[in-house]
Predicted model as a PDB file, atoms N, CA, C, CB and O in Angstrom, pLDDT in the B-factor column:
MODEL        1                                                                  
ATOM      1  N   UNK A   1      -9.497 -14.308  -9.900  1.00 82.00           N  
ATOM      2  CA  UNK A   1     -10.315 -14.282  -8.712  1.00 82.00           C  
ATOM      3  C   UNK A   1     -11.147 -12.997  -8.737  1.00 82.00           C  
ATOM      4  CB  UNK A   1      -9.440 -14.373  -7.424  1.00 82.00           C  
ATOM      5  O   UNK A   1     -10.520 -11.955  -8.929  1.00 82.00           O  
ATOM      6  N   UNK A   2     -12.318 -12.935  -8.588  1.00 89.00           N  
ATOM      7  CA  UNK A   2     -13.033 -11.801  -8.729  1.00 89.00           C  
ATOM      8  C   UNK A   2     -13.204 -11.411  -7.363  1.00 89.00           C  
ATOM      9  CB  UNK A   2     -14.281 -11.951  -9.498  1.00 89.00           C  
ATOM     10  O   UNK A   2     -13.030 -12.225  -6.456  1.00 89.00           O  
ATOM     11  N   UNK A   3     -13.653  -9.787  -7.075  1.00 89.00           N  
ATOM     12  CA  UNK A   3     -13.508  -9.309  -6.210  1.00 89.00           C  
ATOM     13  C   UNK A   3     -14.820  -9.608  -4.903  1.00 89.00           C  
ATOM     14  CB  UNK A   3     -13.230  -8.104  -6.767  1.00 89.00           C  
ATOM     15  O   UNK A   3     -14.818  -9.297  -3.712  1.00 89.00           O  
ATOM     16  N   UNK A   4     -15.919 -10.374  -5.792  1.00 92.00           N  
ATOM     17  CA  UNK A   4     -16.904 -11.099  -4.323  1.00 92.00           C  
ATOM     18  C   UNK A   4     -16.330 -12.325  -4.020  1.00 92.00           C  
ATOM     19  CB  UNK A   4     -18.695 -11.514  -4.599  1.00 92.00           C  
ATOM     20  O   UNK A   4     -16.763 -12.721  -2.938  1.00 92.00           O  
ATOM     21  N   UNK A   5     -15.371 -13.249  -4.628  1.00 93.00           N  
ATOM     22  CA  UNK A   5     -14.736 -14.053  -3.807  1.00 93.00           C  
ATOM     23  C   UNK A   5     -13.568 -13.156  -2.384  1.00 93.00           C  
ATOM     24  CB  UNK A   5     -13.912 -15.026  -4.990  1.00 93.00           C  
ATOM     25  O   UNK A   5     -13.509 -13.177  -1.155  1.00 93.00           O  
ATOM     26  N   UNK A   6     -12.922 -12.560  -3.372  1.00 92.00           N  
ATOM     27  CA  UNK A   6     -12.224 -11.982  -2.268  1.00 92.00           C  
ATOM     28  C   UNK A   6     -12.808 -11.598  -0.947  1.00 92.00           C  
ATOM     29  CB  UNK A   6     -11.710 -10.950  -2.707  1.00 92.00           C  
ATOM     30  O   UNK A   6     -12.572 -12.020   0.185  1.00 92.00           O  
ATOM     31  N   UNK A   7     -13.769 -10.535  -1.464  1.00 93.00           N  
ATOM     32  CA  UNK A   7     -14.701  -9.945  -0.265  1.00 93.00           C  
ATOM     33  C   UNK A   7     -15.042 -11.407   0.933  1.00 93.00           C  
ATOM     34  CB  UNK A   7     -16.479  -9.233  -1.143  1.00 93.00           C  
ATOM     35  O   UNK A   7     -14.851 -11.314   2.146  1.00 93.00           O  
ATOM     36  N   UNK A   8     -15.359 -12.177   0.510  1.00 94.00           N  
ATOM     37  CA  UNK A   8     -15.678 -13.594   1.333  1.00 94.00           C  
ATOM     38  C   UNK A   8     -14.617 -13.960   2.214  1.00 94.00           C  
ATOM     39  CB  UNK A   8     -15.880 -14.874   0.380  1.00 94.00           C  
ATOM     40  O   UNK A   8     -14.858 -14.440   3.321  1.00 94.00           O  
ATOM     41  N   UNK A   9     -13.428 -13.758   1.784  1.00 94.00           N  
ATOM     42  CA  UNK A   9     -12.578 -14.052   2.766  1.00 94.00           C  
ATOM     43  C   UNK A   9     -12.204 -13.417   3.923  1.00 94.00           C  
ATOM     44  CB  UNK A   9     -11.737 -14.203   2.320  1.00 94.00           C  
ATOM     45  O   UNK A   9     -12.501 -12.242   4.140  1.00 94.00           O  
ATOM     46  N   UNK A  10     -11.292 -14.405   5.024  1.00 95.00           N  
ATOM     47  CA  UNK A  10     -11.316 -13.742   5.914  1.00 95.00           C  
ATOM     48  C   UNK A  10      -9.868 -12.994   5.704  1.00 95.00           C  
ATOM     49  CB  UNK A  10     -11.644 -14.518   7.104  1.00 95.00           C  
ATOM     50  O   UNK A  10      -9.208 -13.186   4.683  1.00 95.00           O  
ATOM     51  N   UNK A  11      -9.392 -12.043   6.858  1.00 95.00           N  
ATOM     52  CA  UNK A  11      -8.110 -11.198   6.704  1.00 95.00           C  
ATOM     53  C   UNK A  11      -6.657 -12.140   6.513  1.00 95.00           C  
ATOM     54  CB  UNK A  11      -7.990 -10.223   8.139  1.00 95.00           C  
ATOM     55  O   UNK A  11      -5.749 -11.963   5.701  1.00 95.00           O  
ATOM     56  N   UNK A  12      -6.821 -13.386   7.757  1.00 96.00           N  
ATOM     57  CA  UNK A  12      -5.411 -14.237   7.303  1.00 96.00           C  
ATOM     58  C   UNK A  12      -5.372 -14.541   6.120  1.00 96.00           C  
ATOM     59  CB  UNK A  12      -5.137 -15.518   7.914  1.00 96.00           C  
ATOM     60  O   UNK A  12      -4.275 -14.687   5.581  1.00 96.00           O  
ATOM     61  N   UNK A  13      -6.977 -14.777   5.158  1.00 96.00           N  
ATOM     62  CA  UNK A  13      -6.781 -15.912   4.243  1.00 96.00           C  
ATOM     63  C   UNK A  13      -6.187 -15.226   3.455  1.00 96.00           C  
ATOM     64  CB  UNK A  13      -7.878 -16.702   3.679  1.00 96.00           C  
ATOM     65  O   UNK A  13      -5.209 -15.771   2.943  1.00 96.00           O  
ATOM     66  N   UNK A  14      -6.481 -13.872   3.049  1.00 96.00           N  
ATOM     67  CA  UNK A  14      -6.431 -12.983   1.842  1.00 96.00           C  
ATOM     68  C   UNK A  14      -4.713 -12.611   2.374  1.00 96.00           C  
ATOM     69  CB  UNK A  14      -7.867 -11.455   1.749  1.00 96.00           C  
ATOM     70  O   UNK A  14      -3.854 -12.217   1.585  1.00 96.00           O  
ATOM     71  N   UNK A  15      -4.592 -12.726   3.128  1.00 96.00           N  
ATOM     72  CA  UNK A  15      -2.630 -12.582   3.602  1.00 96.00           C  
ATOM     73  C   UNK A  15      -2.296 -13.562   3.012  1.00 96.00           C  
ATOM     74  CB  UNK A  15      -1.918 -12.736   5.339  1.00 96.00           C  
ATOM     75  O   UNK A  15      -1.525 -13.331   2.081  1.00 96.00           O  
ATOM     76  N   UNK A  16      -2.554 -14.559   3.163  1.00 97.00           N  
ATOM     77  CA  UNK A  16      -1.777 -16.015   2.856  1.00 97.00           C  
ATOM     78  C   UNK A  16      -2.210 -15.978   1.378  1.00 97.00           C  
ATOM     79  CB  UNK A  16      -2.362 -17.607   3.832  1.00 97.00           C  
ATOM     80  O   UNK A  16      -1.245 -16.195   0.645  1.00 97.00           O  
ATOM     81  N   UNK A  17      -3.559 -15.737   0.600  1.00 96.00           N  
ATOM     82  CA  UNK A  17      -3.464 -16.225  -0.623  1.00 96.00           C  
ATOM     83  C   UNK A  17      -2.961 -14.947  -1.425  1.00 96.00           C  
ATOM     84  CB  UNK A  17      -4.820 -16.878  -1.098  1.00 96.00           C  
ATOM     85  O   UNK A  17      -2.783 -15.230  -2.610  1.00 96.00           O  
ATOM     86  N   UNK A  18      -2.649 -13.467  -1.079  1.00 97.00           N  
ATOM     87  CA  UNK A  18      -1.288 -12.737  -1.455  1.00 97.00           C  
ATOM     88  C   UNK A  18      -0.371 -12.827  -1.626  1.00 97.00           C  
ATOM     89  CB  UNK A  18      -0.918 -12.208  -1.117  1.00 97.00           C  
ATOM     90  O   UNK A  18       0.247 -12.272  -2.534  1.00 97.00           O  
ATOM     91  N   UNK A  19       0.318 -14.013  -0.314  1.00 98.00           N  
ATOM     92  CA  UNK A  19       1.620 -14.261  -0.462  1.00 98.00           C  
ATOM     93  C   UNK A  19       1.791 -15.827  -1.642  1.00 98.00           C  
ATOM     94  CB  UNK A  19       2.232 -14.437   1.256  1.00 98.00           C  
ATOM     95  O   UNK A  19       2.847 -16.156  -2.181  1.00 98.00           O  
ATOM     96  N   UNK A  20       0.757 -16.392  -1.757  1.00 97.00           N  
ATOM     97  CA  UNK A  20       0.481 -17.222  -2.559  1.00 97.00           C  
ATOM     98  C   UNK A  20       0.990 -16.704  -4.260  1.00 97.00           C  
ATOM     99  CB  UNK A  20      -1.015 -17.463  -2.257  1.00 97.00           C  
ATOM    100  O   UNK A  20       2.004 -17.175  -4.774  1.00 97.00           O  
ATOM    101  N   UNK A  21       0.131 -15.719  -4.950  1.00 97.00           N  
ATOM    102  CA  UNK A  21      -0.298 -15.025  -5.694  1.00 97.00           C  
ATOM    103  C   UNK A  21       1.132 -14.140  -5.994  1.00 97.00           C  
ATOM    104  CB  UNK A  21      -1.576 -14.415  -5.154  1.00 97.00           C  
ATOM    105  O   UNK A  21       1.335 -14.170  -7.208  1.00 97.00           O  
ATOM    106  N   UNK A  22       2.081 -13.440  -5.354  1.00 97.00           N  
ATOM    107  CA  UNK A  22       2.543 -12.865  -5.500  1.00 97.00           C  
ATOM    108  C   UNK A  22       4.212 -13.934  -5.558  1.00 97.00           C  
ATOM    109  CB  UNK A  22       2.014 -11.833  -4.706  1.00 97.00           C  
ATOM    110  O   UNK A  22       5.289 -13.345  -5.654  1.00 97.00           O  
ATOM    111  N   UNK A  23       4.164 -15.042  -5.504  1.00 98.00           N  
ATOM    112  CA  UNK A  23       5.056 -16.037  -5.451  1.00 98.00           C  
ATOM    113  C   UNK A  23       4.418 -16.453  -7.393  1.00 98.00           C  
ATOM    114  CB  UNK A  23       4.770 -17.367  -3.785  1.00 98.00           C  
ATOM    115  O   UNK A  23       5.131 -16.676  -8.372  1.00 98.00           O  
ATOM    116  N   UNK A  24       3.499 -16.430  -7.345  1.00 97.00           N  
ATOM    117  CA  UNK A  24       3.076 -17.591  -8.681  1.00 97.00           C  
ATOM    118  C   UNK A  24       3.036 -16.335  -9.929  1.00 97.00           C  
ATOM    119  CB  UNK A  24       1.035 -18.653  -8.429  1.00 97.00           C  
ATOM    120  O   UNK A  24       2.987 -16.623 -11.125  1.00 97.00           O  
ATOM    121  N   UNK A  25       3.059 -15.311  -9.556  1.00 97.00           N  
ATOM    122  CA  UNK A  25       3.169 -14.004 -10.407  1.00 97.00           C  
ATOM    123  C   UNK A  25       4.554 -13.591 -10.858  1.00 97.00           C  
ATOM    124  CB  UNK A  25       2.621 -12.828  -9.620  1.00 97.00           C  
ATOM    125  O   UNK A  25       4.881 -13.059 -11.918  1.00 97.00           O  
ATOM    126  N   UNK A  26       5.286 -13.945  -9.839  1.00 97.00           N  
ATOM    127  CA  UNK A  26       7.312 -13.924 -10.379  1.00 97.00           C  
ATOM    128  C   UNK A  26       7.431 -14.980 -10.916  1.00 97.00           C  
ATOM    129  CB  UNK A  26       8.737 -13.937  -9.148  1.00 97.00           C  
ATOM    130  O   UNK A  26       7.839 -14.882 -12.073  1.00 97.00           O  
ATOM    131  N   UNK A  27       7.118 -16.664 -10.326  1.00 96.00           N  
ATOM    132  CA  UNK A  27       7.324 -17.370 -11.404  1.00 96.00           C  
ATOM    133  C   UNK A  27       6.981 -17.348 -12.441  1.00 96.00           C  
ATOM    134  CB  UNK A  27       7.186 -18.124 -11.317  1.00 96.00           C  
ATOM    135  O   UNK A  27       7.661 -18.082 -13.159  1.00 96.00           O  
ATOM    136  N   UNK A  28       5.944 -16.663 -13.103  1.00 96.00           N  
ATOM    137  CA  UNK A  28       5.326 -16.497 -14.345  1.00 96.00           C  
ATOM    138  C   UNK A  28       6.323 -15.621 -15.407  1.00 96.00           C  
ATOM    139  CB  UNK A  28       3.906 -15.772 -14.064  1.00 96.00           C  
ATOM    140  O   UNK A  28       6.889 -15.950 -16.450  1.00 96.00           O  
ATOM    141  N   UNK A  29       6.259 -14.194 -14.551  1.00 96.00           N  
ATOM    142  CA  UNK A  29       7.125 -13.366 -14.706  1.00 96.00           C  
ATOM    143  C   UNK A  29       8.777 -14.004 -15.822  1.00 96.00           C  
ATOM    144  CB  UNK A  29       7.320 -12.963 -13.072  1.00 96.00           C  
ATOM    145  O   UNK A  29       9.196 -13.822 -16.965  1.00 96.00           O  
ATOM    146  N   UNK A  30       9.317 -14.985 -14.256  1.00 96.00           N  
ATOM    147  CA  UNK A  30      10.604 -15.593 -15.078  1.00 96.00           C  
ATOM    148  C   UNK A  30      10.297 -16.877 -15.694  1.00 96.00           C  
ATOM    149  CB  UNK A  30      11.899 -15.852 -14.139  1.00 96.00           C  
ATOM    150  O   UNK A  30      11.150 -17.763 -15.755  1.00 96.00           O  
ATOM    151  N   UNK A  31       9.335 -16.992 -16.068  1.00 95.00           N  
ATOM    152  CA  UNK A  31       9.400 -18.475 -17.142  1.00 95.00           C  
ATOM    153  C   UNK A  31       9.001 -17.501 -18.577  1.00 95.00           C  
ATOM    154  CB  UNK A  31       7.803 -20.149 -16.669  1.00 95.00           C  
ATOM    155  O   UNK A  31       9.426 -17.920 -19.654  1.00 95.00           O  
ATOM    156  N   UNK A  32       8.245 -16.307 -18.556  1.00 95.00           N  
ATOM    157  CA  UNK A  32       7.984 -15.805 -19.523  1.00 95.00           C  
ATOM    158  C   UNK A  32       9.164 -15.422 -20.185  1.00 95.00           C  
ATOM    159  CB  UNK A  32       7.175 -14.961 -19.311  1.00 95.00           C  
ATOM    160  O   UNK A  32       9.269 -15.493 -21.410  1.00 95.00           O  
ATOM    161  N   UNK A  33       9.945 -15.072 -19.536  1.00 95.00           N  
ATOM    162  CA  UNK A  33      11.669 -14.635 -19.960  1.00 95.00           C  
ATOM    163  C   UNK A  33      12.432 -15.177 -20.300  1.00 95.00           C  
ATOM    164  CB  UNK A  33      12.457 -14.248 -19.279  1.00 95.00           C  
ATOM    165  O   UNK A  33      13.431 -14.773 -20.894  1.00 95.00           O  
ATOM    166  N   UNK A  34      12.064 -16.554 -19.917  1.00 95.00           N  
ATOM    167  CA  UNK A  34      12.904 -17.267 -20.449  1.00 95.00           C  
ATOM    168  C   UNK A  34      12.219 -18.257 -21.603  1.00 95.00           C  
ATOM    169  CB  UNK A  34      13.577 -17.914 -19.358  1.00 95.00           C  
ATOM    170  O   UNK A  34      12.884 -18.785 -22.495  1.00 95.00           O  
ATOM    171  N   UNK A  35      11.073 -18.388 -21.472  1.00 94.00           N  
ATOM    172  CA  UNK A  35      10.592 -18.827 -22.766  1.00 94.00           C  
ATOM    173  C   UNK A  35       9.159 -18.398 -22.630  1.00 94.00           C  
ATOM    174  CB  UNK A  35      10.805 -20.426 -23.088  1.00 94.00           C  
ATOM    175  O   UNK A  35       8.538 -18.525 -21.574  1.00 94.00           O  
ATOM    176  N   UNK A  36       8.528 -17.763 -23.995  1.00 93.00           N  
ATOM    177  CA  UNK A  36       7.549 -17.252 -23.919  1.00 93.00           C  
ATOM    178  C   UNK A  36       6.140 -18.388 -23.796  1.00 93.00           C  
ATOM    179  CB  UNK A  36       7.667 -16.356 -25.011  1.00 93.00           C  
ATOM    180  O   UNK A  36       5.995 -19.490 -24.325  1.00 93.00           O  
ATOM    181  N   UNK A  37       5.311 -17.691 -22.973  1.00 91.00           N  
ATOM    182  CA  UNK A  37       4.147 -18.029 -21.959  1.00 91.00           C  
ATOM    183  C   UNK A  37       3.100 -18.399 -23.524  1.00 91.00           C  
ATOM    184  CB  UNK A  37       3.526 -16.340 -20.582  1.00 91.00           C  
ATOM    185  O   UNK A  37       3.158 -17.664 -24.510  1.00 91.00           O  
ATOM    186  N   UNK A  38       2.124 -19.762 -23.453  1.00 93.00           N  
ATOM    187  CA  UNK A  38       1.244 -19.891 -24.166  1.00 93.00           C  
ATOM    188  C   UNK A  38       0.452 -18.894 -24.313  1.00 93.00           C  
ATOM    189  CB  UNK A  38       0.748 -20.756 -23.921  1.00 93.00           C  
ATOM    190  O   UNK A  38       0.173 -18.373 -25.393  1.00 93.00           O  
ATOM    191  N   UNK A  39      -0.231 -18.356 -22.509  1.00 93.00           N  
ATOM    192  CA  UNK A  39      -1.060 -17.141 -22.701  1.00 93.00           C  
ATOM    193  C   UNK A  39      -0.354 -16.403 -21.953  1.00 93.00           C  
ATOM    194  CB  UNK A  39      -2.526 -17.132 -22.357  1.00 93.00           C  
ATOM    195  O   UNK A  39      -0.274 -16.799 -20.790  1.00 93.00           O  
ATOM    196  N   UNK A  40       0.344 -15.203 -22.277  1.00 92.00           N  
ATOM    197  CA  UNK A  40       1.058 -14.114 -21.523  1.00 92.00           C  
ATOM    198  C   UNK A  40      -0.040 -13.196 -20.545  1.00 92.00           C  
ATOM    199  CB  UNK A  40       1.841 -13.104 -22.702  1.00 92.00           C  
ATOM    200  O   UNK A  40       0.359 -12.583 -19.555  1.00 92.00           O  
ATOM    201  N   UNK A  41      -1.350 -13.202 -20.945  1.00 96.00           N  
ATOM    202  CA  UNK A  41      -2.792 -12.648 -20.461  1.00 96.00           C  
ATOM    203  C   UNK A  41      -2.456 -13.166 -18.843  1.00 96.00           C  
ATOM    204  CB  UNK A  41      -4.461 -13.509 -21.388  1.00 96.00           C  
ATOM    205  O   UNK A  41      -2.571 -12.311 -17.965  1.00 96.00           O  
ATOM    206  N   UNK A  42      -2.066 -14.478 -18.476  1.00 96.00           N  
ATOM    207  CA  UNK A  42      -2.218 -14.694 -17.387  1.00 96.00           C  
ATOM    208  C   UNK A  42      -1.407 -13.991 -16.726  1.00 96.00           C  
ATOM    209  CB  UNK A  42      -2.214 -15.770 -17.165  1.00 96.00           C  
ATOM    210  O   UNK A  42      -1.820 -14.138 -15.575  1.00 96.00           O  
ATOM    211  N   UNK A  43      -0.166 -13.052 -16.662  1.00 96.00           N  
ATOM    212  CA  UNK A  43       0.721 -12.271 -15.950  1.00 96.00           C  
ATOM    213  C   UNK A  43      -0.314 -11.298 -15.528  1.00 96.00           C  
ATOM    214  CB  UNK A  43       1.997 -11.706 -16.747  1.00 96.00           C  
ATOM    215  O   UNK A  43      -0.305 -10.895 -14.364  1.00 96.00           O  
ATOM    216  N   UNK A  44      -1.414 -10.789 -16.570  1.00 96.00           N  
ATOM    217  CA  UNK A  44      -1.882  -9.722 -16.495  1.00 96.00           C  
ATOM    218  C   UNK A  44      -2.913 -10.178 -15.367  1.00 96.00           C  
ATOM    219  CB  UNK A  44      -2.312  -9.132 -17.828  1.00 96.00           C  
ATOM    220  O   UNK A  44      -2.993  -9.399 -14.417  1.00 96.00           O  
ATOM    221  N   UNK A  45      -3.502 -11.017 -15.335  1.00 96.00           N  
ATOM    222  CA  UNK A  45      -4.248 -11.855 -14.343  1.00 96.00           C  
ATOM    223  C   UNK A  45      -4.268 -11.860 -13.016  1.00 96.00           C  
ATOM    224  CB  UNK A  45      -4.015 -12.893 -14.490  1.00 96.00           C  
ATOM    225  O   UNK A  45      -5.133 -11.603 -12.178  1.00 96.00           O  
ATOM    226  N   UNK A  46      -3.308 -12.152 -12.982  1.00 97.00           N  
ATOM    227  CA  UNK A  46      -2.425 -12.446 -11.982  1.00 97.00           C  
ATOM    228  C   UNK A  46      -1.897 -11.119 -11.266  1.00 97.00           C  
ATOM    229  CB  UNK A  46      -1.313 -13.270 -12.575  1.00 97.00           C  
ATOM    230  O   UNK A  46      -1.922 -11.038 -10.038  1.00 97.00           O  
ATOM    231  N   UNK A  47      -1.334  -9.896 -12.213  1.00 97.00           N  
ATOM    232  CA  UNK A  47      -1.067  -8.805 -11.275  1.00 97.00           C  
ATOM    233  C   UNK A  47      -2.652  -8.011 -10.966  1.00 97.00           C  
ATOM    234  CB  UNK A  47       0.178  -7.700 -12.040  1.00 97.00           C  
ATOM    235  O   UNK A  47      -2.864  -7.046 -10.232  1.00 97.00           O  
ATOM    236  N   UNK A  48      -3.316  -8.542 -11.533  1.00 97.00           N  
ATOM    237  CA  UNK A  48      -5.004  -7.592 -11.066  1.00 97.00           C  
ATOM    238  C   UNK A  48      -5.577  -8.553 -10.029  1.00 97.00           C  
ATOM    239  CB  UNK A  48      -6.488  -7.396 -12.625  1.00 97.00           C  
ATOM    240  O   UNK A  48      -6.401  -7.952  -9.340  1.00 97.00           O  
ATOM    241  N   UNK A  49      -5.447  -9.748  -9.693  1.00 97.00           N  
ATOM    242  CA  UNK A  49      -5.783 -10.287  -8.699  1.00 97.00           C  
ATOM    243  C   UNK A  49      -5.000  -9.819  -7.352  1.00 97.00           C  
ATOM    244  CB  UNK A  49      -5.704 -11.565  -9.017  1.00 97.00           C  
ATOM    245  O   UNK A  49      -5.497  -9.482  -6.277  1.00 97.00           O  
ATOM    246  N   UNK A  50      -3.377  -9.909  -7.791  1.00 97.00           N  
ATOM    247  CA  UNK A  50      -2.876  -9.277  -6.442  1.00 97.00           C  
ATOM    248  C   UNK A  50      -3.165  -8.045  -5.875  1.00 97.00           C  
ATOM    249  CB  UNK A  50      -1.675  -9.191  -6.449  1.00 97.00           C  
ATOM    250  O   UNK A  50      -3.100  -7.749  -4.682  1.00 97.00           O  
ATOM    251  N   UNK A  51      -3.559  -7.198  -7.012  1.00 97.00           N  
ATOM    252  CA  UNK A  51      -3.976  -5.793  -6.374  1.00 97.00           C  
ATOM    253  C   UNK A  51      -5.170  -5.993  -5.965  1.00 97.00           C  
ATOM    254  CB  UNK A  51      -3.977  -4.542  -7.260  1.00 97.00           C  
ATOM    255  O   UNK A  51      -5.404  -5.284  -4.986  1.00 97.00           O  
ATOM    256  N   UNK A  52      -6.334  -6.859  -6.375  1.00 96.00           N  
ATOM    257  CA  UNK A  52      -8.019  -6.799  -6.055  1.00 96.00           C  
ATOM    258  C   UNK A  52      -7.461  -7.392  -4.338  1.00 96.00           C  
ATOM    259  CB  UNK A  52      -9.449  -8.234  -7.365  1.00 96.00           C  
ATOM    260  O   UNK A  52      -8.250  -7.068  -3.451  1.00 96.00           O  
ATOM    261  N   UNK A  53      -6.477  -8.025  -3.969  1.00 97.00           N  
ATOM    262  CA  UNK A  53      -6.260  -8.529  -2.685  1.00 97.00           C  
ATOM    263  C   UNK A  53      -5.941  -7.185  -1.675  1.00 97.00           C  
ATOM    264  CB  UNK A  53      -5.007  -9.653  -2.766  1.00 97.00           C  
ATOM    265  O   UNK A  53      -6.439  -6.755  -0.635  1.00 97.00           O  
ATOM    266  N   UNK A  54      -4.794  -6.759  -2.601  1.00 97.00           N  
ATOM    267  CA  UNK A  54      -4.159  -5.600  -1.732  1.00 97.00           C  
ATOM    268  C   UNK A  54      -5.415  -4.531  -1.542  1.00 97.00           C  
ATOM    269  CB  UNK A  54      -2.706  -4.813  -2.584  1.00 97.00           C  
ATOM    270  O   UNK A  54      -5.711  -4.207  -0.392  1.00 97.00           O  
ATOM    271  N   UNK A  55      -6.007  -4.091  -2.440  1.00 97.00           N  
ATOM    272  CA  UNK A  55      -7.170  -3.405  -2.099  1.00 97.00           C  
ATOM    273  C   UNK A  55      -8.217  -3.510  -1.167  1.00 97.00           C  
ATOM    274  CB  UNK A  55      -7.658  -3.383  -2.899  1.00 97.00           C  
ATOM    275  O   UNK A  55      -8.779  -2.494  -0.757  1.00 97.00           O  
ATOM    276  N   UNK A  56      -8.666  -5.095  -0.636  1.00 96.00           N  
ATOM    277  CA  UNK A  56      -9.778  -5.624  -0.270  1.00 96.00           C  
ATOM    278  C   UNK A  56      -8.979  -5.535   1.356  1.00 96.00           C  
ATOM    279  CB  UNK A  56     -10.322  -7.196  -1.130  1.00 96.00           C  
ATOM    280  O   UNK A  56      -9.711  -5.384   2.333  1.00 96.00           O  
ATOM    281  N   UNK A  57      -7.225  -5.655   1.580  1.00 96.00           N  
ATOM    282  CA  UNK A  57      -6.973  -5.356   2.805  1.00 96.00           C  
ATOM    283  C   UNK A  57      -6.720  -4.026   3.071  1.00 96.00           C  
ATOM    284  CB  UNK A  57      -6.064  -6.048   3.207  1.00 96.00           C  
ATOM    285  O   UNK A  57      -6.953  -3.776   4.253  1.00 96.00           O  
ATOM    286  N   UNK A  58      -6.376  -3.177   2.507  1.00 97.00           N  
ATOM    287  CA  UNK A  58      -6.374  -1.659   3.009  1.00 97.00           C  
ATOM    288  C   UNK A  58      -7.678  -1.238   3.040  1.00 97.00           C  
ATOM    289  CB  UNK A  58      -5.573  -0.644   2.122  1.00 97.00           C  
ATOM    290  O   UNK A  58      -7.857  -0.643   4.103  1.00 97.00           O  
ATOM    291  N   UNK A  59      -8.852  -1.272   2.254  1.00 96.00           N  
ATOM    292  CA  UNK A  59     -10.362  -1.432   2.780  1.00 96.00           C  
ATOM    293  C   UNK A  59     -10.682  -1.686   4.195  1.00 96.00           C  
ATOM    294  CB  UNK A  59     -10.991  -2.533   2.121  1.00 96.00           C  
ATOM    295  O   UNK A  59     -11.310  -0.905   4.910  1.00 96.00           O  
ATOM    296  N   UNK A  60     -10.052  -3.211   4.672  1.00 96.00           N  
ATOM    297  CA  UNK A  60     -10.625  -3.420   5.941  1.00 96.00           C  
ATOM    298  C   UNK A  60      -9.668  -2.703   7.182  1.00 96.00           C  
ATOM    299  CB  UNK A  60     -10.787  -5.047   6.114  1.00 96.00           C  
ATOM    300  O   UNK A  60     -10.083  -2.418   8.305  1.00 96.00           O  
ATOM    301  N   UNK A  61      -8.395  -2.512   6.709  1.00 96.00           N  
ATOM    302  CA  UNK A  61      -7.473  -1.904   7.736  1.00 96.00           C  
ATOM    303  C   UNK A  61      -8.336   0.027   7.806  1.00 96.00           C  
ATOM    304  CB  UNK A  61      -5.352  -2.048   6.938  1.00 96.00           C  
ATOM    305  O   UNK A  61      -8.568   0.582   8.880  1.00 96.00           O  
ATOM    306  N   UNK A  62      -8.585   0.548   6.686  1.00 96.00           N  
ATOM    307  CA  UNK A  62      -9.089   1.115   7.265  1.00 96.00           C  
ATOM    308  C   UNK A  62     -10.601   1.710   7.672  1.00 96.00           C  
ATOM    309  CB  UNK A  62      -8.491   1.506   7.048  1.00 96.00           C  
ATOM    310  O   UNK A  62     -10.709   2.814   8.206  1.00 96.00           O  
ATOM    311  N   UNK A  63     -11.635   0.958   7.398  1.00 95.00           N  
ATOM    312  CA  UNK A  63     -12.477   0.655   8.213  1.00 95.00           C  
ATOM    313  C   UNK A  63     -11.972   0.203   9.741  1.00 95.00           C  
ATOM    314  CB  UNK A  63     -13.174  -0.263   7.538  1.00 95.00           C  
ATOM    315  O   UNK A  63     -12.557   0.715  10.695  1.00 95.00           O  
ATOM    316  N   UNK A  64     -11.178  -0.496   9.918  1.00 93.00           N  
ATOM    317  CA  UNK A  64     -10.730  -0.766  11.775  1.00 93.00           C  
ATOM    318  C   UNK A  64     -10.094   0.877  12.285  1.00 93.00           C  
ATOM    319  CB  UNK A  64      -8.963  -2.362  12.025  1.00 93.00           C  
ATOM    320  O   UNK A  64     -10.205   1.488  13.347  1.00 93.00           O  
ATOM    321  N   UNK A  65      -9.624   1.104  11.399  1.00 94.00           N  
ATOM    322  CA  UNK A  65      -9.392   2.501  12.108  1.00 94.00           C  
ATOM    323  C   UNK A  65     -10.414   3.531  12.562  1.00 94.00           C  
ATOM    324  CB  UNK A  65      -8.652   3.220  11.293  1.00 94.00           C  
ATOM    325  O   UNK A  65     -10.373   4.178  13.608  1.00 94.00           O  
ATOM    326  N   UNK A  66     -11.570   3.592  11.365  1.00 93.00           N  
ATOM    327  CA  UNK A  66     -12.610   4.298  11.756  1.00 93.00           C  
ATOM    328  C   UNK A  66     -13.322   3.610  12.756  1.00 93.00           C  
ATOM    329  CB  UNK A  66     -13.385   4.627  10.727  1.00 93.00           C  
ATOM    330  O   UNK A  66     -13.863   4.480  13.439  1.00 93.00           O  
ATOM    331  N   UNK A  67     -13.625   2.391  13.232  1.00 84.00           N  
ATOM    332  CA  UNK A  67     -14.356   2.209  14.175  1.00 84.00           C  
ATOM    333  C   UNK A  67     -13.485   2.151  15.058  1.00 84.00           C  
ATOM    334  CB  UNK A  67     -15.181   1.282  14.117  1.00 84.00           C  
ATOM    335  O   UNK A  67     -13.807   1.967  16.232  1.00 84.00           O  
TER     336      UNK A  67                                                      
ENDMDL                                                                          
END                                                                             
């Protein structure tokens, strides 16, 4: 997910598709462990999307503070 989709969203969505993202990032996690992943790249994917999320909400949390 690149970071102008993110930007597009609204605050619930980017909550909900975190908690999405951060569910499909452990399963990855333990299927890789237990048998190795066609593309292992996607773990890596996957943890830079959750942070481009986590980033895009501490951005707006604090912008609400300054205004």
């Amino acid at each position: 997910m690149k970071a102008e989709v993110v930007r597009e969203l609204s605050t619930p969505e980017i909550k909900e598709r975190l908690e999405e993202e951060r569910k499909g990032l452990t399963r990855l996690k333990m299927n890789h462990a237990i048998s190795p992943l066609d593309n292992p790249r996607k773990i890596g994917e996957n943890r830079k999307t959750v942070a481009r999320l986590l980033t895009e909400l501490k951005k707006r949390e604090l912008a609400e503070q300054q205004a």
